[in-house]
C-alpha positions as CSV (number, residue, x, y, z in Angstrom):
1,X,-16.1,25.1,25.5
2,X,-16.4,21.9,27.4
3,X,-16.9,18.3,26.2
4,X,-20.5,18.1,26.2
5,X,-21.2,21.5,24.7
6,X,-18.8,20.5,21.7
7,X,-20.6,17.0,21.4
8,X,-23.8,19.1,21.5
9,X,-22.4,21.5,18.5
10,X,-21.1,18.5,16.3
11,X,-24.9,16.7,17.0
12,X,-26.6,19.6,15.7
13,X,-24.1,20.0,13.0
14,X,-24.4,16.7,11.8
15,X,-28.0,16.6,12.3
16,X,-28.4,19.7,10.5
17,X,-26.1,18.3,7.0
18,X,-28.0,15.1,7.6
19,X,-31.3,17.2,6.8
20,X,-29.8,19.1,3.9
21,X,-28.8,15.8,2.2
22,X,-30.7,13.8,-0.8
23,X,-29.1,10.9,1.9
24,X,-31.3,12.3,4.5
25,X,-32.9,9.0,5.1
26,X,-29.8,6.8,6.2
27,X,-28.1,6.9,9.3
28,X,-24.8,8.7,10.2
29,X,-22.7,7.1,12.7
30,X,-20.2,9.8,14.7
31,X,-16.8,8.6,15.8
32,X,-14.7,10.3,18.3
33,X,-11.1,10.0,17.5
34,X,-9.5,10.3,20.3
35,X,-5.8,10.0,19.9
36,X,-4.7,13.4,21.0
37,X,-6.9,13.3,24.6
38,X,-6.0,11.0,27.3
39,X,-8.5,7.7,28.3
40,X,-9.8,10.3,31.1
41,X,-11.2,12.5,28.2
42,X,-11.9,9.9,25.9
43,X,-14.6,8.6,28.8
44,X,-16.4,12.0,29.2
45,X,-17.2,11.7,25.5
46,X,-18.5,8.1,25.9
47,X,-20.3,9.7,29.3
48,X,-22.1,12.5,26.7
49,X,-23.2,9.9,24.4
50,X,-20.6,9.0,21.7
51,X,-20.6,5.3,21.3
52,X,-18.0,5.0,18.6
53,X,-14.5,5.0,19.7
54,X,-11.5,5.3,17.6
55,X,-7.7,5.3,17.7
56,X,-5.1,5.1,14.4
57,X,-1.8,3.4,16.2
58,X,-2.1,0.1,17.6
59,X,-1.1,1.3,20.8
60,X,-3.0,3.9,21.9
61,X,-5.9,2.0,20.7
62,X,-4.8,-1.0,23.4
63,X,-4.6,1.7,25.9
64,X,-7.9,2.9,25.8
65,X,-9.5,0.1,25.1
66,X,-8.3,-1.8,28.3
67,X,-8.6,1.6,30.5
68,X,-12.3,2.1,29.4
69,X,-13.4,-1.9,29.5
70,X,-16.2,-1.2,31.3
71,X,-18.6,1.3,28.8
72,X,-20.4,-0.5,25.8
73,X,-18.3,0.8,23.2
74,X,-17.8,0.3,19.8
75,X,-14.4,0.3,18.2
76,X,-12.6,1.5,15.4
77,X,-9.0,1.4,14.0
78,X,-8.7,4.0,11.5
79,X,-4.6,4.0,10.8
80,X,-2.8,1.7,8.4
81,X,-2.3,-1.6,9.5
82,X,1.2,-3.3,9.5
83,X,0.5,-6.8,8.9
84,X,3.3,-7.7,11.5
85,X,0.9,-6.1,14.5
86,X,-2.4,-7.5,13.0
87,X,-2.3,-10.6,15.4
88,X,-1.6,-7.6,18.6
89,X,-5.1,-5.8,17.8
90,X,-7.5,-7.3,15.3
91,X,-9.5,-8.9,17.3
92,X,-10.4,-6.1,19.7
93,X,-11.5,-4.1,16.7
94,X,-15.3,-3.9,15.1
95,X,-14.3,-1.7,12.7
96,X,-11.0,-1.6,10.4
97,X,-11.2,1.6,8.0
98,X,-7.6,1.1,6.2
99,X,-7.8,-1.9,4.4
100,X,-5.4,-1.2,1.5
101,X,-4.1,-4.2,0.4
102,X,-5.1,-7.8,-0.3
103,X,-2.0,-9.1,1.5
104,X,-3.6,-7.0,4.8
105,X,-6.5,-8.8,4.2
106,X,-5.2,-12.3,4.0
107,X,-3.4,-11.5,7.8
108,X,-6.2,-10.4,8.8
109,X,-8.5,-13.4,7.7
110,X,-6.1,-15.8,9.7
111,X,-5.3,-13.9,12.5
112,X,-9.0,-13.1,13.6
113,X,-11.4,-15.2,15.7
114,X,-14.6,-13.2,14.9
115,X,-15.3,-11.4,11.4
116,X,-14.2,-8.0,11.0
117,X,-15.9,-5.1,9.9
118,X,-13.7,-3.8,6.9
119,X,-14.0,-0.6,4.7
120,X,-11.2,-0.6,2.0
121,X,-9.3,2.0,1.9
122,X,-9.8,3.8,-1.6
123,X,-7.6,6.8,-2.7
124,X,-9.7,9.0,-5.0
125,X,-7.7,12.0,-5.2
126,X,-4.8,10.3,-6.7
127,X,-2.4,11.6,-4.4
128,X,0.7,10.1,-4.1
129,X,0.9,10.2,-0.3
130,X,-1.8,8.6,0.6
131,X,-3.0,4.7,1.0
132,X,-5.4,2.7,-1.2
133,X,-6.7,1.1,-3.7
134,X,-7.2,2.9,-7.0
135,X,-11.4,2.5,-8.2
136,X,-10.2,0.0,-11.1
137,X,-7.2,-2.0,-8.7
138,X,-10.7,-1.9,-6.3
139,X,-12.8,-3.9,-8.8
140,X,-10.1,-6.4,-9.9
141,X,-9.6,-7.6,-6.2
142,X,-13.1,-7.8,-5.3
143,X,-13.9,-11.6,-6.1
144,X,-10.4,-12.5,-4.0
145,X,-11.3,-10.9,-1.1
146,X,-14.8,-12.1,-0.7
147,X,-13.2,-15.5,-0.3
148,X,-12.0,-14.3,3.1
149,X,-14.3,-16.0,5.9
150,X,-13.6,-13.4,8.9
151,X,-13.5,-10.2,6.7
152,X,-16.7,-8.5,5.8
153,X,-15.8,-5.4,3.7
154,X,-18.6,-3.0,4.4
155,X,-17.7,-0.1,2.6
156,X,-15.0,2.5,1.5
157,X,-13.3,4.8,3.5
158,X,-11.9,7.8,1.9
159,X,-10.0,11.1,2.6
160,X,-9.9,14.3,1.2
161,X,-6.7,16.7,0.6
162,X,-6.3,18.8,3.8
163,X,-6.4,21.7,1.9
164,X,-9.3,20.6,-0.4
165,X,-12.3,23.1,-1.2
166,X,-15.6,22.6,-1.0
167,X,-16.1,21.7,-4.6
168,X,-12.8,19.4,-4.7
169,X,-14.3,17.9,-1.6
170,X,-17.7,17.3,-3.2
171,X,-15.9,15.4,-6.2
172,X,-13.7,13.2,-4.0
173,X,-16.5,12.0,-1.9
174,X,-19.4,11.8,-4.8
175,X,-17.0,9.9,-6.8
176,X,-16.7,7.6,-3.8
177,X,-20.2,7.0,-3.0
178,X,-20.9,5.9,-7.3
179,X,-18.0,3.4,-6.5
180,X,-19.8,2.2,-2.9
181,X,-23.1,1.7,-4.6
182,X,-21.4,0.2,-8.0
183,X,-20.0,-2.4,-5.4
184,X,-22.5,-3.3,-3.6
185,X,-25.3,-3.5,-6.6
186,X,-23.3,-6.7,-7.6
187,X,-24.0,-8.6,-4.3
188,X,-20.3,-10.4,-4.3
189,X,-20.7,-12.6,-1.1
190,X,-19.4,-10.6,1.8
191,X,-19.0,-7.7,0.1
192,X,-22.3,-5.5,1.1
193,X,-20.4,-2.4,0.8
194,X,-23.8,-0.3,2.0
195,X,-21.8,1.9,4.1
196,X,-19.6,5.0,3.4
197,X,-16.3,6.4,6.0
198,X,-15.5,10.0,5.0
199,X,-15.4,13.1,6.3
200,X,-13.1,14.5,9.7
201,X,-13.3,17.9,11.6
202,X,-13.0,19.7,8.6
203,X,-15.3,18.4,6.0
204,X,-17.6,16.2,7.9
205,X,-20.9,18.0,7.2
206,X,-19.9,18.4,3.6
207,X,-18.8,14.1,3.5
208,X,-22.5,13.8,5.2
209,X,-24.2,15.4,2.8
210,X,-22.6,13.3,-0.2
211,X,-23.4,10.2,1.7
212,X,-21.0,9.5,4.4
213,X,-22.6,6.8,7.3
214,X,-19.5,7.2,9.1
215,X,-17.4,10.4,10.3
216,X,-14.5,10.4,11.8
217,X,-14.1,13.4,14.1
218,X,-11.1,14.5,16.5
219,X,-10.5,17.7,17.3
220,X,-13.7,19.2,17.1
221,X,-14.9,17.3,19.9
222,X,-11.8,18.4,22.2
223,X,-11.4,22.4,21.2
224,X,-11.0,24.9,23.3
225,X,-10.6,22.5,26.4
């Protein structure tokens, strides 16, 4: 398959679990993450329409952001964050989905010169190998972090087990979106938290219909190239 025939195929999947969704009336942003695919096939997908970029190291997002200057892109940094390369990246970034600790946060307020866009990273599942807050370590933070001028947290990013089914899946990320809109009911300054990150190649359409605004997709939009 080409490029634009696998943007095509995610458009209509996304579309179609969009529909299928009691979320069906918010939007769903796609994200191509392109850190397997060189800056030449990270343009084609800008070229077919995806406006969301996204890289997880800090230095293959510098690459392709100074290769591919010149498109109106938005972009995301979806890794951890070590504070110690915060002051190299942050403020190229419109989106940071691994906020995961309060210390993070604090580098990130002082190095920035515009507000950042900032899901906190939440780890549902409980698994030990993976970053984040806890739901409860989540709520005692909250009040310290929305004293942080240039960080806006916008919402919780989340990811399920590889090997998660369908049902585990559905609990991880329906237990994520109660959290999102127990957040953002109490209005704490800069804390909106109106928007949901979950869902990659494998699960996307099932994050979607659970109320995912953003999806993170890699492979899927390069297979079979």
């Amino acid at each position: 398959m080409t490029i634009i025939e696998n943007v095509k195929q995610i458009m209509s999947n996304v579309d179609a679990a969009q529909a299928a969704s009691s979320y069906s009336n918010q939007s769903v942003s796609v994200i191509a993450v392109t850190k397997y695919v060189t800056s030449d096939v990270a343009r084609e997908v800008i070229e077919n329409g995806i406006k969301h970029i996204a890289e997880n190291r800090v230095d293959l997002f510098l690459e392709k952001y100074n290769s591919l200057k010149e498109y109106d892109v938005t972009w995301h940094l979806i890794g951890n964050l070590q504070r110690r390369k915060v002051k190299d990246v942050i403020n190229f970034v419109d989106y940071f989905h691994a906020l995961d600790s309060v210390k993070l946060a604090n580098e990130i307020n002082k190095r920035a010169n515009h507000v950042i866009k900032c899901f906190v990273e939440v780890n549902i599942s409980g698994e030990e190998s993976k970053h984040g807050f806890s739901a409860d370590e989540l709520l005692s933070v909250l009040t310290e972090l929305s004293k942080l001028e240039n960080i806006k947290i916008v919402g919780l990013m989340t990811m399920a087990p590889f090997d998660a089914t369908e049902e585990e899946c559905d609990d991880i990320f329906g237990r994520t979106k109660k959290l999102q809109v127990e957040i953002s009911e109490m209005k704490i300054p800069n804390i909106p938290c109106t928007e949901l990150s979950m869902g990659m190649s494998r699960d996307y359409q099932n994050a979607i219909k659970n109320g995912a605004t953003f999806v993170r997709i890699g492979t899927e939009f390069f297979k079979d190239l």
